[in-house]
Structure formats: structure tokens, C-alpha cells
TIPAFI-694050 format. One record per residue (C-alpha): chain; residue in three letters; x, y, z; residue number from 1. Coordinates in pm, whole numbers. Layout:
// TIPAFI-694050
  chain  resn      px      py      pz  resi
      A   ALA       X       Y       Z   NUM
...
// end
This chain:
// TIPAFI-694050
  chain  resn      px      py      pz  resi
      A   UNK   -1012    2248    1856     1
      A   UNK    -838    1885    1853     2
      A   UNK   -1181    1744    1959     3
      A   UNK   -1337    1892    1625     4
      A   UNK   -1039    1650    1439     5
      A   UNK   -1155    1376    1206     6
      A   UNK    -844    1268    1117     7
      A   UNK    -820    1090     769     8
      A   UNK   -1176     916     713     9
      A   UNK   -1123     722     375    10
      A   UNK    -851     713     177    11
      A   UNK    -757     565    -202    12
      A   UNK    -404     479    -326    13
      A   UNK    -348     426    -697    14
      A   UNK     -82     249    -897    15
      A   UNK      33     330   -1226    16
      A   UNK     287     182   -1476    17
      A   UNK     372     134   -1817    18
      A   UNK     349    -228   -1946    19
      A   UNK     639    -412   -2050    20
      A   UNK     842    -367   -2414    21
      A   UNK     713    -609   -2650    22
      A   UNK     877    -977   -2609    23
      A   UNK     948    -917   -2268    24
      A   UNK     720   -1068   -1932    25
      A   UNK     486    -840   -1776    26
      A   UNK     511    -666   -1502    27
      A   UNK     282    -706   -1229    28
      A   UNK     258    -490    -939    29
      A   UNK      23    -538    -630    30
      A   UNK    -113    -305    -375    31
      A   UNK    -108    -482       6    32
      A   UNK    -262    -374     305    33
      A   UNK    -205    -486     675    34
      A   UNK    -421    -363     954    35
      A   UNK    -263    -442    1283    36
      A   UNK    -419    -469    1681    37
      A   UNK    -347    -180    1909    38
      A   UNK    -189    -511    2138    39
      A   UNK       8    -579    1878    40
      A   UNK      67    -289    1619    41
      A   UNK     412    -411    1515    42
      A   UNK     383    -758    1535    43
      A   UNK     183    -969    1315    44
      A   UNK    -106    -819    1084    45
      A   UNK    -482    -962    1184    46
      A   UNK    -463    -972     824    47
      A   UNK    -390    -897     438    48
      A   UNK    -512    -778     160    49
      A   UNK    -394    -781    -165    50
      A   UNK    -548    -882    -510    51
      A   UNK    -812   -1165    -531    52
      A   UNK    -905   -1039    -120    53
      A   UNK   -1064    -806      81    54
      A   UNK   -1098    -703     436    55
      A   UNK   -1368    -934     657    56
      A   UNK   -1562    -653     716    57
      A   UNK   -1552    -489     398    58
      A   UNK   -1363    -143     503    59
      A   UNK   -1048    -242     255    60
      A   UNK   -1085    -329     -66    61
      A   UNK    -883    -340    -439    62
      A   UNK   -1108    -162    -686    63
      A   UNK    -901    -228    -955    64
      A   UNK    -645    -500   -1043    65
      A   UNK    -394    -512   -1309    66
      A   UNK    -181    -777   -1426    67
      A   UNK      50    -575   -1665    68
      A   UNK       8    -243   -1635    69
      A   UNK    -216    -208   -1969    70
      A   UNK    -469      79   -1937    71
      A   UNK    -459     460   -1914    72
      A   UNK    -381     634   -1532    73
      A   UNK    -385     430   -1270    74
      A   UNK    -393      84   -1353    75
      A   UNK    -443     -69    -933    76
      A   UNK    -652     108    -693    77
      A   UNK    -739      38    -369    78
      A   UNK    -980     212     -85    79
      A   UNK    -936     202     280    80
      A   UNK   -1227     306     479    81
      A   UNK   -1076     375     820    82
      A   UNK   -1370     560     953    83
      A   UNK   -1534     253     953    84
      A   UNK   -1291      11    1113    85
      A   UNK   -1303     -96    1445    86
      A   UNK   -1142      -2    1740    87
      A   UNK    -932    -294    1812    88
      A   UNK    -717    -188    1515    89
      A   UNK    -488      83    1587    90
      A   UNK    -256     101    1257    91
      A   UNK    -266      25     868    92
      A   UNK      67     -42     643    93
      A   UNK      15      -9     281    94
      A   UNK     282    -151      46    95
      A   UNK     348    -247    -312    96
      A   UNK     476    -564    -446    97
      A   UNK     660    -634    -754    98
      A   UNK     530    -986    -881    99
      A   UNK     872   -1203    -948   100
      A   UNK     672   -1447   -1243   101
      A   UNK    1015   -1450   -1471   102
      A   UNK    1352   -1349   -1290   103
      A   UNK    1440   -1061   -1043   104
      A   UNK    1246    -745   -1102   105
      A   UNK    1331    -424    -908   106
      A   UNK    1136    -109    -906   107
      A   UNK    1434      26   -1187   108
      A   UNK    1285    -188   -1436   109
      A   UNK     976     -85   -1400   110
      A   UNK     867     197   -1671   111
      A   UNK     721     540   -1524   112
      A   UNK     620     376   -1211   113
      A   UNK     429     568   -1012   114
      A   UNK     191     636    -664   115
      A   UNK     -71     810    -512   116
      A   UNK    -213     855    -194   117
      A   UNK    -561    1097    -166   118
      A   UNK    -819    1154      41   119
      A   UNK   -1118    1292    -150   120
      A   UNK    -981    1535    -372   121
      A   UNK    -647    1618    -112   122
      A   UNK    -329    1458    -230   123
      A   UNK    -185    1322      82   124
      A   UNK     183    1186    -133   125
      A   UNK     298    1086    -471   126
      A   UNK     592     913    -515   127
      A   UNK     757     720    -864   128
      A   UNK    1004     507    -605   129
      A   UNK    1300     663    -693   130
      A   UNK    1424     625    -380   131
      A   UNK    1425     270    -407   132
      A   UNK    1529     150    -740   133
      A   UNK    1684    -188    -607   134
      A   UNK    1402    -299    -385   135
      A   UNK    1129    -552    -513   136
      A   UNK     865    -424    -257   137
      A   UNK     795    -121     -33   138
      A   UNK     592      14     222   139
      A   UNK     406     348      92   140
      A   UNK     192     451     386   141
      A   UNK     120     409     751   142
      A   UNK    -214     517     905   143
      A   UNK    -221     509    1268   144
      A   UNK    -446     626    1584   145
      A   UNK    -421     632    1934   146
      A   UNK    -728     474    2095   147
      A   UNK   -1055     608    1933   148
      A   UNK    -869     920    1824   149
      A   UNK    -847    1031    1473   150
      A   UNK    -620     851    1208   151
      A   UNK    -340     992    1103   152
      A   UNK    -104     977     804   153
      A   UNK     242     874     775   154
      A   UNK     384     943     469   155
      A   UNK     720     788     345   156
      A   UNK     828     477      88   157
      A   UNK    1125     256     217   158
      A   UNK    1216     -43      -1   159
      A   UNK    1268    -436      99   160
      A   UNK    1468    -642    -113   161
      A   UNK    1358    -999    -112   162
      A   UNK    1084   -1239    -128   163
      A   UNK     750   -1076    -206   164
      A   UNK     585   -1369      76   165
      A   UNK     872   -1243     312   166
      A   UNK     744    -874     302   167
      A   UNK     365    -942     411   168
      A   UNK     565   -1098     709   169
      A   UNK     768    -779     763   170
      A   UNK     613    -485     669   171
      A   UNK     451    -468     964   172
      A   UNK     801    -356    1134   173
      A   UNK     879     -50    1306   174
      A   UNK     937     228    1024   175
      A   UNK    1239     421    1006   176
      A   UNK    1227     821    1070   177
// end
């Protein structure tokens, strides 16, 4: 029956997070996406996307972009249509970036953050990075194939303290297990 696989076809993943207390800066976060070559699927991504972008060939794309938070549900949203991107890409690293406009801004400070990852109607992961309360970005999903096989979905969120140009660079690394 693997031959009868799809694999994960198109997938959304959705921000959410309560703006800022009065008097203080907003916060800012920003969904990122990397698809890698199968020659190179840990080195350096063909490309990003993040806010103001999209993929060349339209397959990833932010929906929605917030600069504070301000809204009801999900405030960032972006689609990935694997399904319909090519072959010589064999993985895609999601990750979310805390904008550092005023000071140092770690995922604690950020009120009822939160994340998820669907396909259709399926909830693939949720997550309110928890697990990283000192980092100021994180990976939040890895989609990878083998050849022309099906994607498939790695869950997991691991933090990276440091310079939000720094993690575009490095996100692309080997994840842990």
C-alpha cells in the first residue's frame, strides 16, 4: 500500500499572540521558510521566505502578516504547497522569528504565544514554545522526501538564541532527535 501514499500535499502553519501591554514596543513575530536541494539538504537554503516574500514559483507563500499581534486567532499564516514543488528540492524548515526592534525579546515575553501546523482539517502539531522560553527564534517543522516519494512531517520546536539574520543561516542544520 506505500505506493497508494501521498504524503503531506499542502500544508498551513499559523501564528498567534497577544499584543504587547500598553506603553511597551510591539512584538513582532515572523514565520520563515527554507526549502533546501536534495545535493544539499543541510547546507544552504535555495532560498527564504519570510514576510514581504514569496517562493519563485509561487508554492510558499505568507497569507497573513502581522506586525504586533493585534487581531483575533491567528494573527501570521503561511501555506506551503509541497505537492507542487519540484523535484530538485528534497526538504523544507519552517521557523519563527522574534523581531528584536527595541532590546532582547525571548519567546517568555511573549503573551499566549502560540502554533499550528494542519493539513486540511488534520492537526499535524501545536505548540505555545514552552520548551524554549529563552530562545529568540526556532525551528517548528521539517518536511522532507526521498526522491519523488511522498513528503513527510517532522514535528518538533528547538530554540536558537541569537541574531534573527544568524538563524536563516542556520536553521537549515541537522535537527536534533
Amino acid at each position: 500500500m506505500d505506493g497508494l501514499n501521498k504524503g503531506i500535499r499542502k500544508v498551513e502553519i499559523a501564528l498567534r499572540w497577544d499584543p504587547s501591554p500598553a506603553g511597551q514596543p510591539s512584538t513582532d513575530l515572523d514565520l520563515v521558510a527554507a526549502p533546501y536541494l536534495a545535493d544539499a539538504p543541510h547546507g544552504d537554503p535555495a532560498y527564504v521566505v519570510h514576510f514581504d516574500s514569496r517562493s519563485p514559483d509561487g508554492t510558499i507563500t505568507l497569507n497573513r502578516d502581522s506586525k504586533d499581534g493585534q487581531g483575533f486567532g491567528y494573527d501570521e499564516v503561511m501555506t506551503l504547497e509541497l505537492d507542487r514543488l519540484a523535484q530538485r528540492y528534497a526538504r523544507v524548515v519552517v521557523g519563527v522569528v522574534i523581531q528584536q526592534h527595541q532590546g532582547l525579546r525571548t519567546f517568555s515575553g511573549v503573551g499566549n504565544a502560540g502554533l499550528r501546523i494542519r493539513e486540511g482539517y488534520t492537526v499535524l502539531a501545536e505548540d505555545d514554545f514552552g520548551g524554549v522560553p529563552g530562545a529568540t527564534a526556532a525551528t517548528v517543522a521539517e518536511f522532507v522526501r526521498d526522491g519523488a516519494g511522498p513528503w513527510e512531517f517532522r514535528a518538533g520546536v528547538q530554540g536558537f538564541e541569537g541574531d534573527p539574520a544568524a538563524f536563516s543561516r542556520e536553521m537549515g542544520a541537522s535537527r536534533r532527535s
